[in-house]
C-alpha positions as CSV (number, residue, x, y, z in Angstrom):
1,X,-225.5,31.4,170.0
2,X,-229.0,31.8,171.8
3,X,-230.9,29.3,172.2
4,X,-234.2,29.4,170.1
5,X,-237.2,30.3,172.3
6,X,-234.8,32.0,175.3
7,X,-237.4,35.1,175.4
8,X,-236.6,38.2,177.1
9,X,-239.6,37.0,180.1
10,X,-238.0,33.8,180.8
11,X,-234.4,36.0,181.0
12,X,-236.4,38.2,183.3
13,X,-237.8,35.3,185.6
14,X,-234.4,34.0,186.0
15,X,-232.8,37.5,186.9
16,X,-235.8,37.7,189.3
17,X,-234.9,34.0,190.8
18,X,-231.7,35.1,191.1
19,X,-232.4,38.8,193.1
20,X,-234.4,36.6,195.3
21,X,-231.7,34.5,196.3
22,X,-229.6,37.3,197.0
23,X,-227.0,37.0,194.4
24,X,-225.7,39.4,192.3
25,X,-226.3,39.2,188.6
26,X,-224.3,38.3,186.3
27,X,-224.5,36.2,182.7
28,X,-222.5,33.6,183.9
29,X,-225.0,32.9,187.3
30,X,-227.8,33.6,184.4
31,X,-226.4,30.8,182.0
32,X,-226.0,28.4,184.7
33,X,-229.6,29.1,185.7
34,X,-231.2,29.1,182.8
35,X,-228.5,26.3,181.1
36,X,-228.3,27.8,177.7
37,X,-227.8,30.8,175.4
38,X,-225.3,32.6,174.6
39,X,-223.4,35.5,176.5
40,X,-224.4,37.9,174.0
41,X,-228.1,37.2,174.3
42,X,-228.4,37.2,178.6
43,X,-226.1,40.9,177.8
44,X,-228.6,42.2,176.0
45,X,-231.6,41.2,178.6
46,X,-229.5,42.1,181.1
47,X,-229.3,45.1,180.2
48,X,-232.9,46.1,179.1
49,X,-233.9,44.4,182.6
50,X,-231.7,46.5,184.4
51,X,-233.1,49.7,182.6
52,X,-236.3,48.7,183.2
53,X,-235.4,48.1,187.0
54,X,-233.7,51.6,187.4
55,X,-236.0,54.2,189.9
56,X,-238.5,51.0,190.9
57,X,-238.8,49.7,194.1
58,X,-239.3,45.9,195.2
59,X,-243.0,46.2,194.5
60,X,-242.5,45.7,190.9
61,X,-241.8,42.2,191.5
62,X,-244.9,39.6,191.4
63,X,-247.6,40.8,193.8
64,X,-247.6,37.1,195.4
65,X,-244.5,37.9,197.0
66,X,-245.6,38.5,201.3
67,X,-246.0,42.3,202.0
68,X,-244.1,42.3,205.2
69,X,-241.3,40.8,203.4
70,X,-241.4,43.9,201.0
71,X,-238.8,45.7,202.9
72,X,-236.4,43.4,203.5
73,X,-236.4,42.5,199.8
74,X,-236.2,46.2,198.7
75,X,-233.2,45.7,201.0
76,X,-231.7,43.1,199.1
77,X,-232.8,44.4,195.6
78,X,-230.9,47.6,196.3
79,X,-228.0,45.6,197.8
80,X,-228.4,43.4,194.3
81,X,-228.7,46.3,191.8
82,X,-225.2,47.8,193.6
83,X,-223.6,44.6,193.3
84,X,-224.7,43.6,189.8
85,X,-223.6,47.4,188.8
86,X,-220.4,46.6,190.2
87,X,-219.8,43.4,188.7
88,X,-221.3,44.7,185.3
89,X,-218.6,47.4,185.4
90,X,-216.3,44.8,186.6
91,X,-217.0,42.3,183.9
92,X,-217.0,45.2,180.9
93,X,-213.7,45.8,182.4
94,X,-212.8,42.1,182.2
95,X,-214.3,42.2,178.4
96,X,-212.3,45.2,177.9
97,X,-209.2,43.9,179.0
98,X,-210.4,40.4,177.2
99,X,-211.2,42.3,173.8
100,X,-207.7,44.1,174.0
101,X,-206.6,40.8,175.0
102,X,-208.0,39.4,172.2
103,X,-207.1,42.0,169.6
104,X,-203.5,41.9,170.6
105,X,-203.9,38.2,170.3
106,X,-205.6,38.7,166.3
107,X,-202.7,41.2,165.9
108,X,-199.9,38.6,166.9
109,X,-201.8,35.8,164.7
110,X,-201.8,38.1,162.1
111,X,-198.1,38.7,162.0
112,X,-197.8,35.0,162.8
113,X,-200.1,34.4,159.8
114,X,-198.5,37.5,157.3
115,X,-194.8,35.7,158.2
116,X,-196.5,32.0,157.3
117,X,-197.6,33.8,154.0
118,X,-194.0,35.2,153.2
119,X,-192.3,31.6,154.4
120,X,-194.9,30.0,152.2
121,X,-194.2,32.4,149.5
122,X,-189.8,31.7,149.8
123,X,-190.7,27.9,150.2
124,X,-193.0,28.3,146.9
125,X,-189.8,30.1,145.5
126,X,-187.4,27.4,146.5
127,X,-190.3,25.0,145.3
128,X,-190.3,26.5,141.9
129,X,-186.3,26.4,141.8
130,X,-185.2,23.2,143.1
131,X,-188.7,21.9,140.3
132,X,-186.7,23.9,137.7
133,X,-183.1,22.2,138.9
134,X,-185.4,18.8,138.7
135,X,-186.4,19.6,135.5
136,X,-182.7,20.6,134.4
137,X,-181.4,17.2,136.0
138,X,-184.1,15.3,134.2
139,X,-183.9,17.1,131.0
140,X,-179.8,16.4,131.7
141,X,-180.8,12.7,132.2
142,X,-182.4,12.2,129.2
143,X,-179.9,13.9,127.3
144,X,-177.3,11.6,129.0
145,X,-179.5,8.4,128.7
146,X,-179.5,9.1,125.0
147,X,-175.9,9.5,124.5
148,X,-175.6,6.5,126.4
149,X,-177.9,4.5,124.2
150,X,-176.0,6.3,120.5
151,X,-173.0,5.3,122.0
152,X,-173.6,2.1,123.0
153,X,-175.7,1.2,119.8
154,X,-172.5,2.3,118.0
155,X,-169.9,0.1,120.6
156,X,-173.0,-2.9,120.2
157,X,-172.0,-1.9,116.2
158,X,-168.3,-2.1,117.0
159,X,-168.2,-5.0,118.7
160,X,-170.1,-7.1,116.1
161,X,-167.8,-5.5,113.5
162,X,-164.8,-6.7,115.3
163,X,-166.4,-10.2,116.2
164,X,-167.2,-10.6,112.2
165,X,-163.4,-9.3,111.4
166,X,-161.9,-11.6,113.9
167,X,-164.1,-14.5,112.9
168,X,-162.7,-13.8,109.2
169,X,-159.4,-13.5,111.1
170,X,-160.1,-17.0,112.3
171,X,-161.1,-18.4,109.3
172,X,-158.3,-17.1,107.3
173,X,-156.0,-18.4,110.2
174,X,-157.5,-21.7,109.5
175,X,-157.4,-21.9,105.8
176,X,-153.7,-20.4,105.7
177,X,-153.0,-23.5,108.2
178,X,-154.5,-25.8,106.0
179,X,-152.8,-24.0,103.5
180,X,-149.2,-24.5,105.1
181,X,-149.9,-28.3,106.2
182,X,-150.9,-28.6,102.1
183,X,-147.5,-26.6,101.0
184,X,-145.8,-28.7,103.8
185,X,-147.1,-31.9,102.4
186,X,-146.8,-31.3,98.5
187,X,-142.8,-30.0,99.8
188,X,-141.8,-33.1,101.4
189,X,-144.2,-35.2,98.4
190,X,-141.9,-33.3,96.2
191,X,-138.7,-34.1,97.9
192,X,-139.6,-37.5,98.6
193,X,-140.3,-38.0,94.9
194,X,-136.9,-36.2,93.7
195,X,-134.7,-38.0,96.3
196,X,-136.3,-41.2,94.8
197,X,-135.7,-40.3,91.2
198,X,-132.3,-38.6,91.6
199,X,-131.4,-42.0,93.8
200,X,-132.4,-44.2,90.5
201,X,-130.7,-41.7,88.0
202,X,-127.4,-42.4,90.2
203,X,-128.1,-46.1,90.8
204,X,-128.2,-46.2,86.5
205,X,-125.4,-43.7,86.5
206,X,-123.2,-45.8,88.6
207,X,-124.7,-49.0,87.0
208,X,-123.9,-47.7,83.6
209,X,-119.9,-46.4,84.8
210,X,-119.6,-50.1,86.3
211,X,-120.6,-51.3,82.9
212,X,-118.5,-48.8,81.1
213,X,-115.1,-49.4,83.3
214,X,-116.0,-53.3,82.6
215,X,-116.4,-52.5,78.9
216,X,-113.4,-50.5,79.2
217,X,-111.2,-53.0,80.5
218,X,-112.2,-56.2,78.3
219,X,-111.5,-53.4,75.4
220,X,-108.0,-53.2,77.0
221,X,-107.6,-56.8,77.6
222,X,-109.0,-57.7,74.1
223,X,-107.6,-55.0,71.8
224,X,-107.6,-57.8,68.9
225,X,-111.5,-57.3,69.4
226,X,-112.2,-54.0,69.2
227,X,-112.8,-53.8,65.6
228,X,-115.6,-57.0,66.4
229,X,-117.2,-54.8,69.2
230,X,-116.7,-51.1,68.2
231,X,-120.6,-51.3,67.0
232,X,-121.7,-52.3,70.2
233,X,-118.8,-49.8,72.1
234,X,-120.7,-46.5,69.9
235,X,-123.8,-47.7,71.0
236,X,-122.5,-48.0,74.6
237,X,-121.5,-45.0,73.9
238,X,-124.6,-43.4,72.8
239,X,-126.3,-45.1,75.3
240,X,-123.6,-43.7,77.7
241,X,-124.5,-39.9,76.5
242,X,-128.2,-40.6,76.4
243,X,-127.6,-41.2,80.1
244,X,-125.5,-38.1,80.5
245,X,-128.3,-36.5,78.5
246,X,-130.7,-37.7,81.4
247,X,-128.0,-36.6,84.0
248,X,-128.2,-33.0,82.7
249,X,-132.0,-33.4,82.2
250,X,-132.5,-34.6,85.7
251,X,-130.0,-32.3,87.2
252,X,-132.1,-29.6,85.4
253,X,-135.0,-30.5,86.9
254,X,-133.7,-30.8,90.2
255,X,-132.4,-26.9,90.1
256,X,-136.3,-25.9,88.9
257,X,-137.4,-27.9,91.6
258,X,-134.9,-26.4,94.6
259,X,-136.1,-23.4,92.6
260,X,-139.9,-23.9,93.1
261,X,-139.2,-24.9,96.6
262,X,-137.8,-21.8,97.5
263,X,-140.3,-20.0,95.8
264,X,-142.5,-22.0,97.9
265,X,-140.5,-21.2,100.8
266,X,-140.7,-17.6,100.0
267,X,-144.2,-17.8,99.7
268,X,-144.5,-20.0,103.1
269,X,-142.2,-16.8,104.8
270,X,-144.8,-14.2,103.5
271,X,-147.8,-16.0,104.6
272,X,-146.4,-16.7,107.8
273,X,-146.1,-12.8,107.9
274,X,-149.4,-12.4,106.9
275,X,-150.2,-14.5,109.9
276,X,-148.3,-12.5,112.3
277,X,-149.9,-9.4,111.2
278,X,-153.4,-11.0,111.4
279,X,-152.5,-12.2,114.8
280,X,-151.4,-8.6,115.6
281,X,-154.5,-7.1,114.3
282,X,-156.3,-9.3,116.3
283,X,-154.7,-8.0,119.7
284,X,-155.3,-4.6,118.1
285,X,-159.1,-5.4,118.0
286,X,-158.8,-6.9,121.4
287,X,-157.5,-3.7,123.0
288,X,-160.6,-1.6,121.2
289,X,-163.1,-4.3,122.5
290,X,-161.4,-3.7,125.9
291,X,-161.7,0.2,125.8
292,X,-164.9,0.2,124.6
293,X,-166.2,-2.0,127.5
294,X,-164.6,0.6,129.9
295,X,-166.1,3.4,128.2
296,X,-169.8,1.4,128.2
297,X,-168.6,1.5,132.0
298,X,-168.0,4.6,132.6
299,X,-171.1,6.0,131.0
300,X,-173.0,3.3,133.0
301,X,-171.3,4.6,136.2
302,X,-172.2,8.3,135.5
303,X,-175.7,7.2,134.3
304,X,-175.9,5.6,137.9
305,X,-174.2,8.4,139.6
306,X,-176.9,11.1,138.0
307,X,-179.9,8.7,138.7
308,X,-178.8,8.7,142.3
309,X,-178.6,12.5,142.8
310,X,-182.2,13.0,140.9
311,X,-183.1,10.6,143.5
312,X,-181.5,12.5,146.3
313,X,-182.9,15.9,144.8
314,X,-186.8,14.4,144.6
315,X,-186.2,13.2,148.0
316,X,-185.2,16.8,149.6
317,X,-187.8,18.5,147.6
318,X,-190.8,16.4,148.6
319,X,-189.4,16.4,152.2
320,X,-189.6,19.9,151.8
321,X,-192.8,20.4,150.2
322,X,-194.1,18.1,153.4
323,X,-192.9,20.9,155.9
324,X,-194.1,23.5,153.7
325,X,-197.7,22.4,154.0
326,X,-197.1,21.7,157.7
């Protein structure tokens, strides 16, 4: 760019200045002359000064100039004009060889810039692909993370069902124990109290035989009163079958009772069954609680798996997008 106010007369002085130095002209010697303006500016005075210079002689320059140095500056003006012609046709020959310089240069940066456009355009398309694989993986990881949460809501459900069923498990464990110490207790009460009845029936029993055999033999030995004690013998007697009565009685009692223990022993066998299949139940829950844990685990591993590859994917894709806009 010119400088504002660089006129064609003060382009004309320093051409002048620079004739009468004896250099050649040129825009570059003008520039540094002058110490400003730009190269298409000095061109175009150079060029109307040189024009205006063409068929004139010395004495165009400032009348204050000597006359007896007219000559030998006509000298050097001529000398001037053939070396500024020269190195005018030198430098359009340099700005020829600079503009074709140039234009190859704008051709190369065009192809440089036309192959940036088409890399920009397959980066855009791997952009908009690996954004569409993103948005598959995080459309994937939403799908998963759901199924992850249904499932574990329903193994959360699970487990508390199986904690409340082995609670009851528990419980009834602990009543039927309570239940068996009870049935074990009221057993042995019961066989404790028999033993001590059946042991008085059989003290009386025996009592009553020692009594009988002593009855019998003083009936033997006093044969001459039999008729005096035959009252008191039938009432022995009936006291004797009363007993038996009780014998019977008693042993009846004891056969309902062996009876009702081995009804209670039945009873004791089936809960005891009952117990074993709770137990087995139990371990049965167990093994579920266990599986369902590993599943939970396995669907947190995946979950962990798939977070780290979306991680890895957003990773290369904004490394790329950063050597994209590079």
């Amino acid at each position: 760019m010119a400088r504002p106010g660089v006129s064609y007369e003060e382009a004309k002085q320093v051409f002048t200045s620079i004739l009468i130095q004896g250099e050649s002209l040129s825009i570059q010697r003008a520039r540094e002359s002058f110490g400003s303006g730009s190269n298409s500016t000095w061109q175009q005075h150079l060029t109307k000064f040189r024009e205006e210079q063409k068929g004139k002689s010395i004495r165009t320059l400032p009348e204050s100039f000597p006359e007896e140095l007219v000559p030998m500056f006509e000298q050097l003006w001529m000398k001037a004009n053939e070396a500024a012609e020269k190195r005018f046709e030198q430098e359009k020959a340099d700005n020829k060889d600079n503009e074709n310089a140039y234009k190859a240069e704008i051709s190369e940066l065009e192809l440089r810039i036309k192959k940036s456009q088409d890399d920009l355009a397959s980066a855009q398309e791997t952009i908009d692909t690996l954004e569409e694989a993103h948005t598959h993986l995080d459309h994937t990881l939403n799908e998963k993370e759901q199924q992850f949460i249904r499932i574990n809501t329903k193994n959360n459900a699970q487990i508390d069902s199986l904690m409340e069923k082995n609670e009851e498990l528990l419980k009834l464990h602990d009543e039927q124990k309570t239940i068996n110490k009870s049935l074990v207790s009221q057993h042995k009460s019961s066989i404790a109290s028999l033993d001590s009845k059946l042991s008085k029936d059989i003290s009386r029993l025996e009592a009553s035989e020692t009594k009988w055999m002593n009855l019998y033999d003083e009936a033997k030995q006093e044969t001459k009163q039999l008729n005096e004690k035959l009252e008191r013998s039938t009432k022995e007697n009936t006291a004797l079958k009363s007993i038996e009565k009780q014998k019977i009685q008693l042993e009846t009692s004891l056969n309902n009772t062996e009876r009702q223990l081995e009804k209670l022993e039945s009873k004791l066998a089936k809960l005891e069954d009952k117990h074993i299949q709770l137990l087995r139940d139990n371990e049965s829950l167990k093994i579920q609680l266990n599986a369902a844990n590993e599943s939970n685990g396995k669907l947190l591993s995946e979950n962990t798996d798939i977070r780290s590859k979306l991680a890895t994917l957003t990773q290369e894709v904004s490394k790329f997008k950063k050597n994209s806009s590079k």
